[in-house]
N, C-alpha and C positions, 0 to 999 in steps of 0.2 A: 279477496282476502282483506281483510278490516285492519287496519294501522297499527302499529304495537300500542299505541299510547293507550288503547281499548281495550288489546286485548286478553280476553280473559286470563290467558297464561303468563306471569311476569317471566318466568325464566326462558320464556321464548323470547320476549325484548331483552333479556340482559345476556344472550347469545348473541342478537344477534348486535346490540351495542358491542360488547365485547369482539364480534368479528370485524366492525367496522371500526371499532380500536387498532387492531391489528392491524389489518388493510393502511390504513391513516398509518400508523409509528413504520409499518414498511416502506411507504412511500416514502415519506420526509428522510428514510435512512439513507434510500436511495439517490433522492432529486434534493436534496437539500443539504446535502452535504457539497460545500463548494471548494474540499480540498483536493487540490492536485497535486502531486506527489511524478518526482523524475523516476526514470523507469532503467532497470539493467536488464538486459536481458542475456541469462546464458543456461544454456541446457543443462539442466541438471535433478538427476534422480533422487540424490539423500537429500533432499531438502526438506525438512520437516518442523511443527510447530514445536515452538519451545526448544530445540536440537539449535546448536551452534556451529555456526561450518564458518570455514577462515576460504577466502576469492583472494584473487593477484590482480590487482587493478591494472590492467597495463592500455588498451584503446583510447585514444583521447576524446570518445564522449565519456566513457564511461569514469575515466580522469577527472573531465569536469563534474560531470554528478557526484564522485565524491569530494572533489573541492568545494561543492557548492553546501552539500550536507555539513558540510564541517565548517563551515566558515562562521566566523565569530566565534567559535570553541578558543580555548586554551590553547598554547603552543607545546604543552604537556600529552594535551590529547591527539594533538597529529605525529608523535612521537609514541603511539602504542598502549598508553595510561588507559586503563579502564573507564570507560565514560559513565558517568552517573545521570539517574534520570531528571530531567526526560530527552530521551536520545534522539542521534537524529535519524530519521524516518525516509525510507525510498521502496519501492515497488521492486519485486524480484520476482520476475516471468521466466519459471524454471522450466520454460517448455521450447521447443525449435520451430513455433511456431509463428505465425506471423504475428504481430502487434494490433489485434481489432478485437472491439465489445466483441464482450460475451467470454474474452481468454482468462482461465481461472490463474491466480497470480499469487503471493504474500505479498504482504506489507513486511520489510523488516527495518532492523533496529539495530543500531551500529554499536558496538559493545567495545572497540575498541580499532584505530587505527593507525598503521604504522607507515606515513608518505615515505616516499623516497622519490622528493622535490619533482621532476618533469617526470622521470622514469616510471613511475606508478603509484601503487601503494598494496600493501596485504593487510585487509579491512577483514575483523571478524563480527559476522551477524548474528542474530536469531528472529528467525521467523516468528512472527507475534499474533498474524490475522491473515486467515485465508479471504481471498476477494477476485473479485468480480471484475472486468475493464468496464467501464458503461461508455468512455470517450479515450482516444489516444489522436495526439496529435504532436507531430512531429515538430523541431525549433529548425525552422528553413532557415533562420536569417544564420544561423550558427552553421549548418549544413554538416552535421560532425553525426547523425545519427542518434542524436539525443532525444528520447520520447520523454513526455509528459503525459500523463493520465490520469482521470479521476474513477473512482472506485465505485464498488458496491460491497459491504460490506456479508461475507455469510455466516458470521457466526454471532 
């Protein structure tokens, strides 16, 4: 078979440019993306894009992940205020299963957070991007069950 640059049919090279576009903007979505985002995990069924659901922060990793999300905010917003964009950002693994690539997961967005100091907090989300784990790796120096992940994104 003779090299596209030849031949005679252009809309066979600008398929398959176009497929090797794609292929290429897949990858970089993938492997090039270097953000890692802290992970909650807890079973749950209504969890859906765009839908807002209120959680009861009470475990002290999942404590710190929202102390950590919130930190440098307003002392308004850890008092329940509506957060304005752009919010902060964590992983929610609505599944009971274990924490390894490949577990399909959200990205969500914290919309509004109400601490109550050591004891917890009632954090309301919405789900904004369905994803992919591609790595999860646990913080041992912490030893509190806090995961970290980086994503894939599928939408």
């Amino acid at each position: 078979k003779r090299p596209c640059i030849i031949s005679p049919a252009p809309s066979s090279c600008i398929r398959n440019i176009d497929s090797a576009r794609s292929m290429y903007l897949s990858l970089i979505k993938v492997y090039a993306n270097p953000i890692w985002y802290p992970v909650y995990r807890m079973r749950s069924n209504s969890l859906h894009l765009g839908t807002r659901k209120d959680i009861i922060i009470l475990e002290s990793g999942h404590k710190l992940l929202i102390s950590e999300v919130m930190k440098g905010r307003k002392k308004k917003y850890h008092q329940g205020h509506p957060l304005s964009a752009p919010r902060p950002r964590f992983i929610f693994a609505h599944t009971g299963q274990a924490l390894e690539p490949g577990l399909s997961a959200f990205v969500v967005e914290v919309c509004s957070c109400l601490m109550f100091g050591e004891r917890g907090a009632r954090v309301s989300i919405e789900p904004v991007e369905r994803v992919k784990l591609i790595s999860v790796s646990e913080r041992e120096v912490i030893s509190n069950g806090l995961h970290d992940a980086r994503i894939m994104r599928l939408s």
